[in-house]
N, C-alpha and C positions, 0 to 999 in steps of 0.2 A: 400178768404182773406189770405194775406201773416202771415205767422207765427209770432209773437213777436222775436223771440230767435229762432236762428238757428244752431244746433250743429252740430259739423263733432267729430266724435270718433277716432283717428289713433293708429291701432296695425298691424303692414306689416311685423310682425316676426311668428314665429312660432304655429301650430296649438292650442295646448296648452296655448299660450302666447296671443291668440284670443278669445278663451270662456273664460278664467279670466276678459279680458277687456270690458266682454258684463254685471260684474256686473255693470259697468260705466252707459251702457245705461238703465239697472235697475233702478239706483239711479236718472238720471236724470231724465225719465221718471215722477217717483215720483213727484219730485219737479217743472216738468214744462211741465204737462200733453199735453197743449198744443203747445210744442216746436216741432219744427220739428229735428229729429236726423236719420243722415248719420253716415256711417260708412264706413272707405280706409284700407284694407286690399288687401295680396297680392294673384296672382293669384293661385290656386289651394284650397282658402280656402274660397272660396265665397258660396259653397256647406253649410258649419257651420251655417249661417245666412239669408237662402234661407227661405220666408215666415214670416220671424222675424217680430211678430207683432208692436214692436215700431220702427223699421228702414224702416224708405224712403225708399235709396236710398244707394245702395253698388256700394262705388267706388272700381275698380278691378286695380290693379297696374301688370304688369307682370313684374317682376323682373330679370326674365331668359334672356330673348329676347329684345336686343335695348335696355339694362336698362336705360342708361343715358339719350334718346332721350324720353320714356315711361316716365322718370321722372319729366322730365319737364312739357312732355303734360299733366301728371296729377299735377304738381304745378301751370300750369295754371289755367285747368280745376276748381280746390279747388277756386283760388284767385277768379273766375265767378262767383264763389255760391256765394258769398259776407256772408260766413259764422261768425256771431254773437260771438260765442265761437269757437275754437279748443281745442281740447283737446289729447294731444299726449303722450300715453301709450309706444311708442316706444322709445329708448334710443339713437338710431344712428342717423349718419348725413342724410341721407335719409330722412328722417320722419322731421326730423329738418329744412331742408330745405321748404318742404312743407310747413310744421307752419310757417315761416318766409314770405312764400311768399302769406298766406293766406291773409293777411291784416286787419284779426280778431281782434277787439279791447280788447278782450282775450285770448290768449295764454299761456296755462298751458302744463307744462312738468317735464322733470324730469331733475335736474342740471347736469349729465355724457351725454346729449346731446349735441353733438359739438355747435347748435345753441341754446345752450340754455338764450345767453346773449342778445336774439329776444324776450323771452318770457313774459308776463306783470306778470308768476305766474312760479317760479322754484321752484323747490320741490325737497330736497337732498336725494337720492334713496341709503336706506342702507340696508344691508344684515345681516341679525344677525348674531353672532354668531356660527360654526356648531353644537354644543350642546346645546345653551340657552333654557331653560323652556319656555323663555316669549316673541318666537320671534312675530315680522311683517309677516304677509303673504304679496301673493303679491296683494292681494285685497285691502289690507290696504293700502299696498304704493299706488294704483291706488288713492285710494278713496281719496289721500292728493290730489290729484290735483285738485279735487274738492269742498273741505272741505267748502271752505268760502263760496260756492254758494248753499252748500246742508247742509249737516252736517258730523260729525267726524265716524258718524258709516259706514262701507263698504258693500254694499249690497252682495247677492248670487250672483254667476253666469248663467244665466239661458240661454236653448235654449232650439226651439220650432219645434220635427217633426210635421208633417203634417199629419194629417187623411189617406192619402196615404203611408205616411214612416210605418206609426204604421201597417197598414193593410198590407204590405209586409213583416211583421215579424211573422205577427198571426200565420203561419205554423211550424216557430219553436218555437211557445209555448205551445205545446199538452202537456208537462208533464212541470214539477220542470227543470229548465236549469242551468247552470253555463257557465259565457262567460269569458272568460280568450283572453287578449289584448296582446299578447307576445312579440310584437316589439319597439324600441325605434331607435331613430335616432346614438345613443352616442351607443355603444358597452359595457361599462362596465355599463351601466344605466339599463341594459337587463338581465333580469333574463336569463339562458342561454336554450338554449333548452330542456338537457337532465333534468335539474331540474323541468321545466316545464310539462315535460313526469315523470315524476317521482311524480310530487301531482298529474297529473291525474290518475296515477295508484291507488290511497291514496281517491280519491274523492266516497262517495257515492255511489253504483250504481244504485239508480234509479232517477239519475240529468242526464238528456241531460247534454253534453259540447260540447262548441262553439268555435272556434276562430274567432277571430277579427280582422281585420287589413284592410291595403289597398292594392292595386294590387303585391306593391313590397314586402309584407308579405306575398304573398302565397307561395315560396318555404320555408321558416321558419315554416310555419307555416304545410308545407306537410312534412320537416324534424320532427317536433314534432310530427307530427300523425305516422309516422315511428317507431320512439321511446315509442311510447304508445301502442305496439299490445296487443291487448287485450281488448282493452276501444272502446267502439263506439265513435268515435269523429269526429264532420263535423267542416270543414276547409270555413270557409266564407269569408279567406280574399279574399279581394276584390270584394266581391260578393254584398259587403252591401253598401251604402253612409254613409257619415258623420252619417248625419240624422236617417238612418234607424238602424244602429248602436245604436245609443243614443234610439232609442224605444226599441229593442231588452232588450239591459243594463239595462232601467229601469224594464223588469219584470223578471228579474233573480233573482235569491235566491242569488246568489253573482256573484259580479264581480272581477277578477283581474285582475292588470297591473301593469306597472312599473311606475317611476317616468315620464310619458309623458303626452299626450294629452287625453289619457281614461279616467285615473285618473280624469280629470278636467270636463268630459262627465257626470261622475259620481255626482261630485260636483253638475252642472249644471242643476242634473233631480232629486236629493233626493236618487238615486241610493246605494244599498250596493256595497260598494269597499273593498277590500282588496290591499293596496299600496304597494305593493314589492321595498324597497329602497334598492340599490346595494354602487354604490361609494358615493351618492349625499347621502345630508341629509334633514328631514321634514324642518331645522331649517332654511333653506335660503328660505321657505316661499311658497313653493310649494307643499304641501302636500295636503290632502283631506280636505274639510271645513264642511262637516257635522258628524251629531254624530252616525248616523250609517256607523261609515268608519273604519277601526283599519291600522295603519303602522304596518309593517315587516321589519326589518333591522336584519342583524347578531349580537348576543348578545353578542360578548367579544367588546370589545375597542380597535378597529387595529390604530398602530400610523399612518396607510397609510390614513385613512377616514374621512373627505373627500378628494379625490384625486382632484377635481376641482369642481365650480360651474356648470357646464356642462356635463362631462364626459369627457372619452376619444378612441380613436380607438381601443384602446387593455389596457390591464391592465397593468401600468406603472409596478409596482413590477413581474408582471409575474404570482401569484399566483390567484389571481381571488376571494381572502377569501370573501372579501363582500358578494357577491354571493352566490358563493361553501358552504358557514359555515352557511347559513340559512335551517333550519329544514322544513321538511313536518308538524311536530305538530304545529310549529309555520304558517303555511300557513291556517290550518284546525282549527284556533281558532275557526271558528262560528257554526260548524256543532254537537260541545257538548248543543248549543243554538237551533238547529234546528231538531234535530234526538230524 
């Protein structure tokens, strides 16, 4: 029997900016047990949603290669599915276009989407202020675009390894571990290596540590084991998947990373995090969402911070104080809790 309600999910931005969007399929899940829900993500993150017990069917878009001619074939592709709902997490024209040409008799989005005067449901995607008490996450802005079909509260972000990812991690869990995430896409976003060598000298010693990352974090992350003589430390980037990452993370005594996509892993599985904020701040809505999580940011007030919603390649001012001015005591809050 065909489905009632047929939803497509679109997030074809970055890793990060994918497990936030899977609270969407949370929520709708809830409210429409029986709906069918897809998800168009771009290629390389199809790994994140691999088994995901309420997704169909993952559309793969490949962004690198042929984009423009890839684009189309999958805004055809979509308009086939004769999907019921859209629902577009993504802000650019790209993902705009899709929506537009789905033919969905609901189209929800966010209003900084070039197409968004397609949509039957626009949603004005604001940023809080960088110091506010009381900002929006960006689960919340997701959740507006669903609001009138579900309700005003934003679910969790959740992903699901597989009995396979979990049992590929069992080996590094003989003792107490700490998995530290080092890499970020943005450069001033990244906590820098030698501070990173510098709390593992600080940690413990009887916690295994791990790194984390993907293929292009293994020399960062063999530079940090450089920096750290002394410390036993295995280097797994790119050793692990998405997935098996996210099993490892949930049974660590803590985790670190920066303002990226760990951080959101962590959200995603109940995980201890510890959020290293460099240039960016908690307050544009990115930050960790559960309660066993603490932010790290440098504690004077530089007129430079935030430097942009994003980062940047190098540090506009030169100095790097975000960074550089953040303490070992302040990285080692949890361990007066756990020693």
């Amino acid at each position: 029997m065909w489905p009632m309600y047929k939803f497509l999910v679109i997030q074809t931005a970055f890793t990060g900016d994918v497990v936030l969007a899977t609270a969407l399929v949370e929520k709708i899940r809830a409210f429409y047990p029986d709906a069918q829900i897809d998800f168009l993500l771009r290629k390389g993150n199809e790994g994140l949603l691999k088994g995901h017990p309420y997704i169909t069917n993952l559309l793969v878009w490949d962004k690198k290669t042929n984009k423009q001619r890839n684009l189309l074939a999958m805004a055809l592709r979509v308009r086939r599915e004769q999907y019921t709902h859209v629902i577009n997490a993504h802000r650019f024209a790209t993902s705009g276009f899709i929506t537009f040409m789905s033919g969905a008799k609901y189209k929800a989005g966010f209003d900084k989407n070039p197409f968004s005067f397609t949509y039957t449901r626009k949603i004005k995607h604001v940023i809080s202020a960088p110091y506010s008490t009381d900002f929006v996450t960006e689960t919340e802005r997701n959740q507006l675009l669903i609001a009138d079909i579900t309700d005003n509260k934003a679910a969790y972000p959740a992903l699901y390894p597989s009995a396979g990812d979990k049992q590929a991690v069992v080996i590094y869990q003989e003792r107490p571990f700490i998995c530290i995430s080092p890499a970020s896409v943005w450069f001033t976003k990244q906590f820098p290596a030698h501070k990173w060598a510098a709390l593992i000298q600080e940690i413990p010693p009887q916690y295994a540590i791990y790194l984390l990352g993907g293929p292009g974090d293994t020399a960062l992350g063999e530079a940090i084991l450089a920096l750290s003589a002394g410390r036993e430390v295995t280097n797994l980037c790119g050793k692990l998947n998405f997935l098996q990452s996210v099993a490892l993370m949930k049974g660590a005594t803590m985790n670190y990373a920066n303002d990226s996509a760990p951080l959101h892993f962590a959200s995603a599985t109940n995980s201890p995090m510890t959020a290293v904020f460099c240039s960016t701040v908690p307050a544009f809505g990115f930050g960790p969402l559960r309660d066993n999580a603490w932010v790290v940011e440098v504690a004077e007030l530089l007129s430079c911070r935030p430097c942009g919603l994003h980062g940047h390649r190098t540090c506009p001012q030169g100095h790097f104080k975000c960074a550089e001015n953040i303490t070992n005591e302040q990285l080692l809050w949890w361990t007066s809790k756990t020693i």
